[in-house]
KOLGU-313193 format. One line per 8 residues: number of its first residue (from 1); their letters; for each residue x, y, z of C-alpha. Coordinates in pm, whole numbers, plus 50000, padded with zeros to 5 digits. Example, Ala and Ser with C-alpha at 12.3 -4.5 7.8 and 13.67 -1.06 7.14 Angstrom:
! residues 2
1> as> 51230:49550:50780 | 51367:49894:50714
! end
This chain:
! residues 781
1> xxxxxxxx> 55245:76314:89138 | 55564:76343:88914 | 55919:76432:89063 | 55869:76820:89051 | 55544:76825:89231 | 55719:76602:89489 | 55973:76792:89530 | 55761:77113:89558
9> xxxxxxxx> 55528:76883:89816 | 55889:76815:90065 | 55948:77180:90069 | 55671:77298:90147 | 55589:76997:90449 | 55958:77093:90590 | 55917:77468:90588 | 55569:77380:90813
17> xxxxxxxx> 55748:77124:91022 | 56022:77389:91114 | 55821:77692:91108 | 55434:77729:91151 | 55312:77809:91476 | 55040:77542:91465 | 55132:77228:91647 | 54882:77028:91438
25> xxxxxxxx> 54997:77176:91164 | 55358:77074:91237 | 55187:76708:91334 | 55068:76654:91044 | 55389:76733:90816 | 55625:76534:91026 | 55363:76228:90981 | 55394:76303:90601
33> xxxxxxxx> 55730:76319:90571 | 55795:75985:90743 | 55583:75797:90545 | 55745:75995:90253 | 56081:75878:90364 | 55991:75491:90321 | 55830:75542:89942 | 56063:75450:89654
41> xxxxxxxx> 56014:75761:89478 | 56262:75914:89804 | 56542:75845:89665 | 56512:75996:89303 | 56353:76335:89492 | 56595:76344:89768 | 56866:76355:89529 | 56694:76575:89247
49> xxxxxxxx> 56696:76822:89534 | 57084:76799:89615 | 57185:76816:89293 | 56892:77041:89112 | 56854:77424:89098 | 56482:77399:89007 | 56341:77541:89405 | 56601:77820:89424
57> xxxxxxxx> 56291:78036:89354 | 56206:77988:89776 | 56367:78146:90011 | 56721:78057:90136 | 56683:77921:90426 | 56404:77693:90333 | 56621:77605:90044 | 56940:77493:90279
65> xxxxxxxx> 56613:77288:90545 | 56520:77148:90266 | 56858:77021:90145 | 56948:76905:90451 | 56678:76713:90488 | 56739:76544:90158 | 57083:76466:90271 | 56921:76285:90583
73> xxxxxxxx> 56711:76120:90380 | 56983:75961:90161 | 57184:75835:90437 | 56920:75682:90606 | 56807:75525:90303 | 57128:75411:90247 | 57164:75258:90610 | 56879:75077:90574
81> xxxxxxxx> 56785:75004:90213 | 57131:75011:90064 | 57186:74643:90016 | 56876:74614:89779 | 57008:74880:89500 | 57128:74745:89215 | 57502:74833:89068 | 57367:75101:88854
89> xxxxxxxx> 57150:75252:89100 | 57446:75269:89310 | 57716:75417:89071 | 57466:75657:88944 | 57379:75727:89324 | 57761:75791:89442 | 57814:75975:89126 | 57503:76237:89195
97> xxxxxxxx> 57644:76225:89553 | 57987:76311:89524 | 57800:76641:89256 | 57640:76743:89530 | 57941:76732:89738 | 58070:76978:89463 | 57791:77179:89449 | 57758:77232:89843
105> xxxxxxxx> 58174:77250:89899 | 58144:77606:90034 | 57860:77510:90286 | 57690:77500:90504 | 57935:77302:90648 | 57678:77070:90817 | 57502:76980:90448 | 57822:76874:90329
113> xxxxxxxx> 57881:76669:90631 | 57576:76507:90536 | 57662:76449:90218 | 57968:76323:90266 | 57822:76068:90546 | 57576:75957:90307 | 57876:75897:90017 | 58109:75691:90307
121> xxxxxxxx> 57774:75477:90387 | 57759:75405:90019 | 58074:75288:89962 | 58021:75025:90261 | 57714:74889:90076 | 57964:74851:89713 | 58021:74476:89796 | 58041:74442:89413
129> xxxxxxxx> 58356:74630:89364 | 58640:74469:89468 | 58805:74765:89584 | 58539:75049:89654 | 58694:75279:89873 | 58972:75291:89545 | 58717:75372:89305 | 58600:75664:89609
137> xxxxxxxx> 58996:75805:89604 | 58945:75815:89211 | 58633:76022:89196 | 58763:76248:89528 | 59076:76277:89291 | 58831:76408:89005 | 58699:76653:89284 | 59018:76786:89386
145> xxxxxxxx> 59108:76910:89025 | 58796:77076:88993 | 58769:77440:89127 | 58654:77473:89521 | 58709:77070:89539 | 58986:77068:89757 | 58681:77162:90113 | 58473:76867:89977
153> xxxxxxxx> 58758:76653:89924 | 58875:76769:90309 | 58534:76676:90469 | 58493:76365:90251 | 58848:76259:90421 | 58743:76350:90798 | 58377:76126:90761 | 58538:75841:90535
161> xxxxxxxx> 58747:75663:90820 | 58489:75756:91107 | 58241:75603:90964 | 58431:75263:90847 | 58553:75241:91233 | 58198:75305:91351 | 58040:74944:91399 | 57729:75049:91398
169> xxxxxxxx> 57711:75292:91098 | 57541:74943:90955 | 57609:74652:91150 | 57523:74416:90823 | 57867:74501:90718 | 58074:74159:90855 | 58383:74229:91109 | 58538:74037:90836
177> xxxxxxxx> 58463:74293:90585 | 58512:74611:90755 | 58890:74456:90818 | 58875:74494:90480 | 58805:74827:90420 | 59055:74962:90694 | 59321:74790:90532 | 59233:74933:90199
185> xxxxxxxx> 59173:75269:90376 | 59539:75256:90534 | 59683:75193:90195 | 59596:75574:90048 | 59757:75717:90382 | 60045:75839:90193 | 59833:76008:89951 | 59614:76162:90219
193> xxxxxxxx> 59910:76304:90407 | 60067:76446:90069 | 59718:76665:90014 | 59683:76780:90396 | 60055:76943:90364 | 59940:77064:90067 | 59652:77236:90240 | 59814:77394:90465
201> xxxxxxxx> 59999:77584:90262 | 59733:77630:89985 | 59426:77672:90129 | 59039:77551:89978 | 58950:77857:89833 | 58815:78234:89862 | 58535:78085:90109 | 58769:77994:90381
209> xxxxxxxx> 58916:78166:90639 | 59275:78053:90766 | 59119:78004:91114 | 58853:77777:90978 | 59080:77607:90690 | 59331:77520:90983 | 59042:77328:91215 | 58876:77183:90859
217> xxxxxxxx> 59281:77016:90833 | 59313:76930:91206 | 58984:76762:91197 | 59054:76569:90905 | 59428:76462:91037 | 59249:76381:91387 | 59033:76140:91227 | 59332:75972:91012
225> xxxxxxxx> 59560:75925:91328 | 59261:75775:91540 | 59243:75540:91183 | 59647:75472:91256 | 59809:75662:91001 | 60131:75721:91156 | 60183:75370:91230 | 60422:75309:90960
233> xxxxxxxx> 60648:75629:91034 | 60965:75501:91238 | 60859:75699:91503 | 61248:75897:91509 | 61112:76090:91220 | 60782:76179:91355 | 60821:76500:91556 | 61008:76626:91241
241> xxxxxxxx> 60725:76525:90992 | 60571:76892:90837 | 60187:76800:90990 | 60332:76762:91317 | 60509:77114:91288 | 60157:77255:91219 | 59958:77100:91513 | 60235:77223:91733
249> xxxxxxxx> 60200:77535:91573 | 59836:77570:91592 | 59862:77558:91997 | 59978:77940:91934 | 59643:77997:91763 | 59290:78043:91967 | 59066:77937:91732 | 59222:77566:91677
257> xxxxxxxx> 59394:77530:92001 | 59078:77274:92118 | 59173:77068:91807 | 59527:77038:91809 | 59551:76925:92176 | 59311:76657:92032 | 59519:76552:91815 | 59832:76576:91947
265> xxxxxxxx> 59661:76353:92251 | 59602:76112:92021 | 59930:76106:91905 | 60089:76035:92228 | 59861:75752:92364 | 59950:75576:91990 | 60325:75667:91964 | 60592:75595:92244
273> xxxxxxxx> 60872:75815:92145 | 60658:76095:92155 | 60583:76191:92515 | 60947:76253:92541 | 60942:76487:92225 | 60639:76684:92406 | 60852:76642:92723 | 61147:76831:92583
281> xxxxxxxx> 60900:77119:92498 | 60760:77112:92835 | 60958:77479:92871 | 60716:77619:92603 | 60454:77495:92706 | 60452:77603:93079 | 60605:77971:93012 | 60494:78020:92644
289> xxxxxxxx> 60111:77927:92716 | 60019:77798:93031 | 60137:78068:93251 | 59981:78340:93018 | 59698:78166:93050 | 59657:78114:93406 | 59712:78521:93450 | 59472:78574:93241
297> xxxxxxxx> 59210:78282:93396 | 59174:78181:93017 | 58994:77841:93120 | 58989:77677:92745 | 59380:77710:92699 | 59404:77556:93105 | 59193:77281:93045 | 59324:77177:92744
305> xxxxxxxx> 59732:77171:92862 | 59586:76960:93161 | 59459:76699:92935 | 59771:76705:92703 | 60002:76724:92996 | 59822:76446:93198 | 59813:76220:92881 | 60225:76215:92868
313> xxxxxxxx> 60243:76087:93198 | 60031:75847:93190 | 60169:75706:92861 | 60526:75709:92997 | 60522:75759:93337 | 60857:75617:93404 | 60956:75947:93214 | 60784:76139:93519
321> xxxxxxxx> 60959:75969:93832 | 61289:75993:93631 | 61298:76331:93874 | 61494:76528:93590 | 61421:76884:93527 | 61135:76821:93247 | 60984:76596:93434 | 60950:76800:93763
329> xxxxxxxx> 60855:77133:93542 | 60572:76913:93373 | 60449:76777:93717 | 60445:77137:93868 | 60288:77273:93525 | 59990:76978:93570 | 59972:77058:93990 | 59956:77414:93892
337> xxxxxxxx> 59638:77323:93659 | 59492:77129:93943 | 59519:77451:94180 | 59348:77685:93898 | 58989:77795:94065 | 58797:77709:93783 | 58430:77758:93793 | 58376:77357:93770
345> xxxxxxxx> 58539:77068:93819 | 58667:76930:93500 | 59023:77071:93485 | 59095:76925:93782 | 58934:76625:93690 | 59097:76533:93426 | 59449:76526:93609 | 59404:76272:93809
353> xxxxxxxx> 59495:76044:93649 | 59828:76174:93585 | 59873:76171:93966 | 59716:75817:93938 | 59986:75685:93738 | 60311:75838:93884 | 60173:75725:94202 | 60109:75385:94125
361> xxxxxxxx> 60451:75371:93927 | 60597:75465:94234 | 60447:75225:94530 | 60538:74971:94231 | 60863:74943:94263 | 61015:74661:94390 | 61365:74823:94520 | 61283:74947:94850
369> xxxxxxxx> 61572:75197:94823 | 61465:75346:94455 | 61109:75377:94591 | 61232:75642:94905 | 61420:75795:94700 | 61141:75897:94435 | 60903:75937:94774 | 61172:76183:94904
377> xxxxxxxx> 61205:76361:94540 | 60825:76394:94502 | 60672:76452:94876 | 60659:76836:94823 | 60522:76780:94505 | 60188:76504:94641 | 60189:76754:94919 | 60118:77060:94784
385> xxxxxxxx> 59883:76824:94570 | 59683:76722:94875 | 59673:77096:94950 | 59509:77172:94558 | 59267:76912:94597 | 59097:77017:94951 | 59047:77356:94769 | 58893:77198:94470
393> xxxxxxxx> 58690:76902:94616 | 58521:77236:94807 | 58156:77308:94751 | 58099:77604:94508 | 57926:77937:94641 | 57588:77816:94537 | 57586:77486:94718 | 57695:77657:95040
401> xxxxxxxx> 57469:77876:94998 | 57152:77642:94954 | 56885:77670:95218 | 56642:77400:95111 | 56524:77090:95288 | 56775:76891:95087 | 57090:76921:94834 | 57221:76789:94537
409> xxxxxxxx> 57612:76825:94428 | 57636:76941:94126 | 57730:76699:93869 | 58136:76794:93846 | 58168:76765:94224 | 58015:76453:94206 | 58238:76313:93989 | 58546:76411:94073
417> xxxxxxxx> 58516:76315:94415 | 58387:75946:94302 | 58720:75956:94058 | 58951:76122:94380 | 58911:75881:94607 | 59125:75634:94433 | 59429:75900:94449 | 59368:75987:94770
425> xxxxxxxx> 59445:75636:94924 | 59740:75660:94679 | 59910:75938:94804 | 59813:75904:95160 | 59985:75528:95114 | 60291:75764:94928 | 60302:76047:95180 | 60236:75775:95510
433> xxxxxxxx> 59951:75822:95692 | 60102:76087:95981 | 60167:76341:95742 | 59881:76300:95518 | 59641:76318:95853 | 59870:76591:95933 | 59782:76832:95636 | 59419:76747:95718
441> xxxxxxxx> 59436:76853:96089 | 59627:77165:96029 | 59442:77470:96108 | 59170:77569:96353 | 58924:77378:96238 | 58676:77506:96498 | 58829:77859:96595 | 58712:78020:96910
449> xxxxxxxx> 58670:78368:96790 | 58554:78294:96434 | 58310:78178:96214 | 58347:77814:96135 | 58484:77731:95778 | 58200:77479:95697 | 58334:77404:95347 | 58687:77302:95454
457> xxxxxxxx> 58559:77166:95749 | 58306:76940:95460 | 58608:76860:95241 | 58856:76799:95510 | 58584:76544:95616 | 58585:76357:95256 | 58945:76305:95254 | 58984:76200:95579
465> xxxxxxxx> 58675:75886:95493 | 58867:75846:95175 | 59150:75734:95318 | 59010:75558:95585 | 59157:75225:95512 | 59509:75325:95504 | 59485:75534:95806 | 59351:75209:96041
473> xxxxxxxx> 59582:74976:95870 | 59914:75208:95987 | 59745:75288:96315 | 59811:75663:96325 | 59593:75780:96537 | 59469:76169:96547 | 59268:76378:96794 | 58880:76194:96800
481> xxxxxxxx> 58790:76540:97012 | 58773:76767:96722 | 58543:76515:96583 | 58319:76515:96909 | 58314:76883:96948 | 58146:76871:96571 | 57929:76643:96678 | 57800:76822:96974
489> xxxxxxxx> 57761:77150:96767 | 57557:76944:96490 | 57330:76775:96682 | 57233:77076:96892 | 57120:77210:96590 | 56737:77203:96525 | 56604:77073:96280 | 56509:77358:96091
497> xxxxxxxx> 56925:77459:96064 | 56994:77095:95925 | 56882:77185:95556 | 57061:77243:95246 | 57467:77219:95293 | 57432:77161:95690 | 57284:76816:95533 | 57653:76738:95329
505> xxxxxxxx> 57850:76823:95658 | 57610:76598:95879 | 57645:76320:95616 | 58020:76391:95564 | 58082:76349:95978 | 57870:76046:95974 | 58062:75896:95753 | 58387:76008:95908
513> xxxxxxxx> 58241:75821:96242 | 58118:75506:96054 | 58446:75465:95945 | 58688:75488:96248 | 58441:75385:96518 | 58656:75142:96630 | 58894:75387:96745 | 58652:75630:96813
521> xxxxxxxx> 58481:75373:97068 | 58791:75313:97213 | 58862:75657:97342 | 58485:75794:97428 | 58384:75705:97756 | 58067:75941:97677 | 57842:75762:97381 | 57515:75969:97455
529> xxxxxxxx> 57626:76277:97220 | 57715:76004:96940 | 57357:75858:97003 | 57174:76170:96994 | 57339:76298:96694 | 57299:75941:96519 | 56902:75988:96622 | 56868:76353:96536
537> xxxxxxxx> 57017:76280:96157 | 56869:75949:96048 | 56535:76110:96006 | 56720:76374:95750 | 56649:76212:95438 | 57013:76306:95292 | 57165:76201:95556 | 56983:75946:95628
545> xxxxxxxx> 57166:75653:95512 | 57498:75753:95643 | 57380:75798:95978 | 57184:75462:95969 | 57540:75266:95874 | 57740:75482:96087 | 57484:75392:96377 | 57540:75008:96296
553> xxxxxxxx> 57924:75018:96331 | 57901:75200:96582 | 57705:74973:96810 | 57918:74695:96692 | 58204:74844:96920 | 58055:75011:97176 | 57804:74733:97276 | 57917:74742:97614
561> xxxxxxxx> 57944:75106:97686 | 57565:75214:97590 | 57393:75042:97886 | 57297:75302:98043 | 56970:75359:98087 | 56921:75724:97955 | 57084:75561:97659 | 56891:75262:97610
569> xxxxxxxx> 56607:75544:97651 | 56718:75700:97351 | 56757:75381:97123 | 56422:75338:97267 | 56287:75660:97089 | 56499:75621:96771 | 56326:75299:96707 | 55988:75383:96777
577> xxxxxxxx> 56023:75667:96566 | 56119:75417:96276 | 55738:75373:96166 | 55654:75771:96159 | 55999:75812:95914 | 55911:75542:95668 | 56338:75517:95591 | 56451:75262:95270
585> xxxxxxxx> 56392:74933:95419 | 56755:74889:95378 | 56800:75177:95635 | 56599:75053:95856 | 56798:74733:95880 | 57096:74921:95985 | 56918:75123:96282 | 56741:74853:96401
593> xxxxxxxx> 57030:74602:96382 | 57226:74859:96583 | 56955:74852:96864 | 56921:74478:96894 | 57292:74426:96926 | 57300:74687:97219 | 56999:74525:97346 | 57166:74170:97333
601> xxxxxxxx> 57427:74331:97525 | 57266:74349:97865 | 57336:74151:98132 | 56983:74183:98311 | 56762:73986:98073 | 56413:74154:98242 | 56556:74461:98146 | 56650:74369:97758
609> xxxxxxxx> 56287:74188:97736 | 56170:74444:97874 | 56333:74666:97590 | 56240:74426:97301 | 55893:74469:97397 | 55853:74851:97415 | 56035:74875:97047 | 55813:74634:96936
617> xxxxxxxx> 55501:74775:97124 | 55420:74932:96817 | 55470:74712:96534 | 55239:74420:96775 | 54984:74689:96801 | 54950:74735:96407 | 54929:74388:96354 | 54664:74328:96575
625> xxxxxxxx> 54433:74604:96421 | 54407:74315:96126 | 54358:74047:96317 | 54111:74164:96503 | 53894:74332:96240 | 53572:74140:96188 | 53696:73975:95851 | 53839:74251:95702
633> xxxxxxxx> 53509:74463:95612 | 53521:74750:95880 | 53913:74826:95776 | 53844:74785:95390 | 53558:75029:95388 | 53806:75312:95381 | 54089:75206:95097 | 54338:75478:95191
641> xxxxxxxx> 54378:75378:95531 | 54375:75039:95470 | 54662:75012:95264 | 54871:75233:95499 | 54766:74981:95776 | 54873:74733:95568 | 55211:74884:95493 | 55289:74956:95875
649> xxxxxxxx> 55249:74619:95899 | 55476:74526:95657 | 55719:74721:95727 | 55686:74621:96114 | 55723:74246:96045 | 56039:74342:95832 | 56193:74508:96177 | 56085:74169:96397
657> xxxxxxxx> 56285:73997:96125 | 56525:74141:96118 | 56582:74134:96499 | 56592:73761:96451 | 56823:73824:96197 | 57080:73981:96401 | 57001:73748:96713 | 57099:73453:96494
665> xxxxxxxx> 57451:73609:96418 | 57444:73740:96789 | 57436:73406:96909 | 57684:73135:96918 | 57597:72784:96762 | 57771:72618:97135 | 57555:72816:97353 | 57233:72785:97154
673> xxxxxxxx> 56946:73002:97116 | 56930:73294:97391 | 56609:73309:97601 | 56574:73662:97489 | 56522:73496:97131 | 56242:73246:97243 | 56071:73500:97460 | 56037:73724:97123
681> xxxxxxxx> 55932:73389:96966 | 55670:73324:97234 | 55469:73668:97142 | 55544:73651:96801 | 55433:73347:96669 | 55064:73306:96783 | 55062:73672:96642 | 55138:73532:96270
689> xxxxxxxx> 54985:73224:96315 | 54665:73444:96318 | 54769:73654:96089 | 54855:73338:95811 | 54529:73236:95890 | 54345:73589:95765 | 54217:73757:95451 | 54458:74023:95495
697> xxxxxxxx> 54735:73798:95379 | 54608:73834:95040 | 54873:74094:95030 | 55219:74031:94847 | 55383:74302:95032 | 55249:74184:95366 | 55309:73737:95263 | 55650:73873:95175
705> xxxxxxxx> 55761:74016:95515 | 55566:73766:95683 | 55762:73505:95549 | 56068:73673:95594 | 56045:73729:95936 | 55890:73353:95972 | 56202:73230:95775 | 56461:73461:95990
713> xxxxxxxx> 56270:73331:96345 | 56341:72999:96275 | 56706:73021:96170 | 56729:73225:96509 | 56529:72975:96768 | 56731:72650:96599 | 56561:72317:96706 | 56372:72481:96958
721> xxxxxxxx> 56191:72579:96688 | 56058:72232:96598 | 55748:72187:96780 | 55607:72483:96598 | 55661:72350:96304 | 55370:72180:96219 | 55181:72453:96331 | 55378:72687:96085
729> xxxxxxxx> 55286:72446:95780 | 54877:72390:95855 | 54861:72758:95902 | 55062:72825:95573 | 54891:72561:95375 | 54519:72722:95504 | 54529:73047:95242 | 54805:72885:94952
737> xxxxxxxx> 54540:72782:94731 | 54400:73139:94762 | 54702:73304:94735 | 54946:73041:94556 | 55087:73281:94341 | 55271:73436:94649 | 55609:73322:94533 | 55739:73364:94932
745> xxxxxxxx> 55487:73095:95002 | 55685:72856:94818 | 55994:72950:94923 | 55961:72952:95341 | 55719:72646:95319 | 55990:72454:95127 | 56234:72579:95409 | 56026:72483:95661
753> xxxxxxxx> 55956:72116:95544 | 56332:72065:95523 | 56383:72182:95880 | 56110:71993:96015 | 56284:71665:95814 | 56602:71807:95997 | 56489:71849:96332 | 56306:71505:96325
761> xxxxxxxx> 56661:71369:96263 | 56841:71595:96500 | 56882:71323:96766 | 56999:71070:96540 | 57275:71139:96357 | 57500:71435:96415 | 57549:71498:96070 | 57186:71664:96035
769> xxxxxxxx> 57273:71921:96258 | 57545:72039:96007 | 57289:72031:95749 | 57084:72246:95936 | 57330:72502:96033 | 57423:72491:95607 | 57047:72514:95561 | 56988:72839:95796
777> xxxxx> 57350:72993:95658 | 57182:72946:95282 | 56883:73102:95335 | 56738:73342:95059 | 56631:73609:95343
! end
């Protein structure tokens, strides 16, 4: 098949691949054209088609798939194959390339992109010539004098340094090498800035528009300062240089506002003189555009003053807290941005860390007396901030307004209030913790007369988690009643109301009481509403988690209050509820170390036996379904229920261990282990001695807990635990050449032998009970 029919063969398979309506069809093509793609003959077709007019007798639009795909083809080629061309093949290459260029200068834009990526990939293969990218600026200077050349030339000039920065545009090309090429790519910077000033005043041609010639010279000067073309301009001169004029200029103008804020972003992170320039303008920028633009909700212009605004203070933030007029207009202008209602999140977003950096600037300083000043100057300013911020860290309408079993913030929300928290504990530090708590509190939060403001009330929660930290460490303590009265009105809810954004305020509060419940235990006499709503929202799988911690801290410092017994009932049913809600494993750690510490806590040992043993009713009952089945055969006849047996059990044996768990760290090493502990230890053992001793430990999942909570029981019962141990190893050793490859086998039996050597030498040296105590602290459980 000779060049022609080849050619005639690609345009045809890509007009299928794009357009026929039969997927096999479409199938087949794309299969021809990749193994098309790695044949030889690609590259003299690929570029007969860029620079031949022998298909213009199809239609247009095939004509421009087709090209394109030649262009792809080329610069894949070239990516991957380039090395292995010869110099001739190359120069005649680049040379065909750069008449393609030509012919294609008026578009489509995104063929001559192509192109031109394809040409730049080239000249990183021309190892032969000692200066390629030279012999490039020679042939784009041939292009430039020929009619139209000057848009090919442009777009040639935008790829060229992108691609040369990009490391892996061909990652054969050495670090070493590349160095190369930027350095000989920084040398025509002169050149390249004489022919975009020439552009802007001449223009590419009768194709282009002004709006579009202006964004083809922005995007081009964008890539070139990213490169570091302005490096060697004293940086005096700069704001008076003619390109810098025109991206200014081209703020005024819709259509290449997006790009100049680009590049004039990139111009201030690179230059330090120039945030003050852009400071001194701050006037036109606030009254000349921003303002307009925030009457007229005209989101693009907002969003893209935020950014350019945020980026001067954070590259010279000591220009912000200098407190003079500029720098108070531009922090207003940026607060102002952050108070916009946008439909999303990202104009607010992208401010913070503005307020990130004058903040931290601020708390920085080392003169106690400059610091209260700038705190004096800027307090209304962070306060009216933390005002902005509750409004925009607010669910939107359609959040609110979700009904369903469970809810997901949309992705905005999400992020900014990962990327807020950070600022919050920053200004709360700023403002001091009484005011900051202040703002928060102000309001009704639960009027009498009124609807309740869920989504403040949500928001006000986040911020008040946030700052958490700060808040306990200055000891300012607020009202812990408006907390409870939302607690009592949540956990009277039934479960049917707790769906969609009911879920986010549940999880919110629970968070909010996980993280002050030291104070919070210190001031509530009554724990039973805490308990109850702890209980009624771990089994909400949002809110699950948050409950489950919240529950855990909770019980860590209010031990001694929950004794009573209508509470101890309702631990009681949390726990055996545990099996029914099948929670993360991590969860379930949480709730059930919360119970054991309460349970630890009571002084009548019947009655905390007696507890132990009606939370554990049901895990003991599980496990002796297995052993008692007849071998295994009656149970395995039905697979389904089996397994689910199987993972009850599992997931029961995790709880026991982890009650050891928390009775090790319960217990001091002085007083040794509790009787509590050995009682436990008295069921449990013969229970998984049987249970070692079965078919049914054939299972990873069930070995694994197993040996968890075997590994967990004997950190807990100490040398008490020593006469078992021989037990614990013949009962171990029975199945391990069945089930060897358990990997928890080897890991508790090898923990076990090393206690046992321990505990032998526990009377006769003291130094082996130190060991042991390092042993049990180590353990992989």
């Amino acid at each position: 098949m000779n060049s022609m029919e080849l050619q005639i063969k690609v345009s045809q398979a890509v007009h299928v691949l794009n357009h026929d309506t039969q997927s096999c069809n479409r199938v087949a093509a794309n299969q021809w054209l990749v193994h098309f793609q790695q044949t030889h003959a690609a590259w003299d077709v690929a570029t007969s088609i860029l620079v031949s007019d022998q298909l213009h007798h199809h239609q247009v639009a095939a004509d421009y798939e087709v090209e394109f795909f030649a262009a792809q083809i080329l610069k894949r080629k070239i990516q991957n194959e380039g090395y292995n061309l010869h110099v001739g093949a190359k120069d005649a290459l680049l040379n065909a390339l750069i008449v393609a260029a030509k012919r294609f200068t008026s578009g489509p834009p995104q063929l001559l992109t192509q192109i031109c990526l394809a040409i730049s990939t080239l000249v990183l293969h021309a190892v032969e010539h000692g200066k390629p990218i030279e012999n490039l600026f020679y042939s784009l200077q041939n292009l430039q004098s020929q009619d139209n050349g000057n848009s090919a030339v442009l777009e040639m000039l935008t790829v060229l340094p992108e691609i040369i920065e990009d490391e892996h545009s061909d990652s054969r090309v050495t670090p070493a090498r590349r160095f190369e090429y930027w350095e000989e790519l920084l040398a025509h910077t002169p050149k390249v800035l004489e022919f975009l000033m020439q552009q802007t005043g001449e223009g590419f041609g009768n194709h282009d528009q002004p709006n579009d010639r202006s964004r083809k010279i922005l995007r081009c000067l964008l890539s070139w300062v990213r490169a570091g073309c302005f490096s060697e301009i004293p940086p005096g001169s700069l704001p008076a240089h003619p390109l810098f004029n025109f991206v200014f200029s081209s703020l005024q103008v819709a259509s290449s506002f997006d790009l100049a804020v680009e590049v004039l972003v990139e111009l201030v992170s690179r230059h330090e003189g120039l945030p003050q320039v852009l400071l001194c303008q701050i006037g036109f920028l606030k009254e000349g555009l921003l303002h307009p633009a925030l009457k007229s909700g005209d989101e693009k212009v907002i969003g893209g003053l935020a950014c350019l605004m945020s980026e001067i203070g954070q590259a010279a933030p000591f220009l912000i807290v200098d407190a003079n007029t500029e720098a108070l207009a531009l922090a207003d202008a940026v607060l102002s941005c952050v108070a916009f209602p946008s439909e999303d999140w990202e104009i607010a977003d992208s401010t913070l860390q503005f307020w990130c950096s004058i903040s931290r600037y601020i708390l920085a300083l080392e003169s106690a007396e400059s610091r209260k000043k700038l705190e004096e100057c800027f307090l209304p300013i962070f306060s009216a901030l933390v005002d902005a911020l509750l409004s925009r860290v607010q669910v939107d309408d359609t959040t609110y307004n979700d009904n369903g079993k469970t809810i997901e913030l949309p992705n905005g929300l999400e992020q900014i209030r990962m990327n807020l928290v950070e600022l919050l504990v920053d200004v709360c530090q700023l403002l001091g913790s009484a005011l900051f708590i202040q703002k928060i509190f102000l309001g009704d939060w639960i009027p009498s007369s009124m609807q309740i403001h869920w989504k403040e009330i949500e928001a006000k929660l986040f911020m008040l988690n946030a700052v958490a930290e700060v808040v306990l460490k200055e000891g300012h303590r607020f009202d812990i009643s408006i907390l409870m009265q939302l607690v009592v009105i949540l956990s009277c809810k039934a479960p049917a109301d707790l769906r969609g954004f009911m879920c986010l305020v549940y999880k919110s509060l629970a968070d909010v009481i996980g993280s002050y419940a030291k104070w919070i235990s210190a001031c509530q006499t009554d724990t039973r509403p805490l308990i109850l709503f702890f209980g009624a929202g771990i089994p909400q799988p949002f809110c699950s988690s948050a409950c489950a911690l919240a529950f855990r801290k909770f019980c860590e410092e209010a031990a001694a209050m929950m004794h009573e017994p209508s509470n101890l009932e309702i631990l009681i049913w949390i726990g055996e509820g545990l099996a029914e809600r099948k929670l993360p494993l991590e969860d379930e750690d949480e709730v059930i170390g919360a119970i054991t510490l309460i349970f630890f806590s009571v002084p009548d040992k019947m009655l905390m036996n007696n507890m132990f043993a009606r939370l554990l009713s049901p895990t003991f009952d599980t496990v002796g379904k297995l052993i008692d089945d007849d071998h295994g055969h009656s149970l395995r006849s039905n697979p389904s229920s089996y397994i689910e047996l199987i993972n009850l059990a599992g997931r029961g044996l995790h709880r026991i261990g982890t009650i050891f768990s928390y009775g090790a760290s319960h217990i001091s090493a002085s007083r040794g282990p509790d009787e509590s502990i050995l009682a436990l230890l008295e069921v449990f053992w013969p229970m998984l001695e049987k249970l070692f001793l079965s078919k049914h430990i054939e299972s990873v999942s069930l070995a694994t807990a197993s040996c968890r909570a075997l590994t967990l029981a004997i950190q807990a019962s100490g040398q008490n635990f020593g006469p078992l141990l021989p037990k614990v190893l013949a009962s171990m050793s029975t199945n391990f050449l069945s089930f060897q490859n358990h990997e928890c086998y080897m890991r508790t039996g090898f923990w076990t032998s090393m206690l046992m050597f321990l505990h032998w030498q526990w009377q006769r040296q003291p130094v082996y009970r130190v060991r042991l105590r390092c042993l049990k602290d180590t353990s992989s459980y």
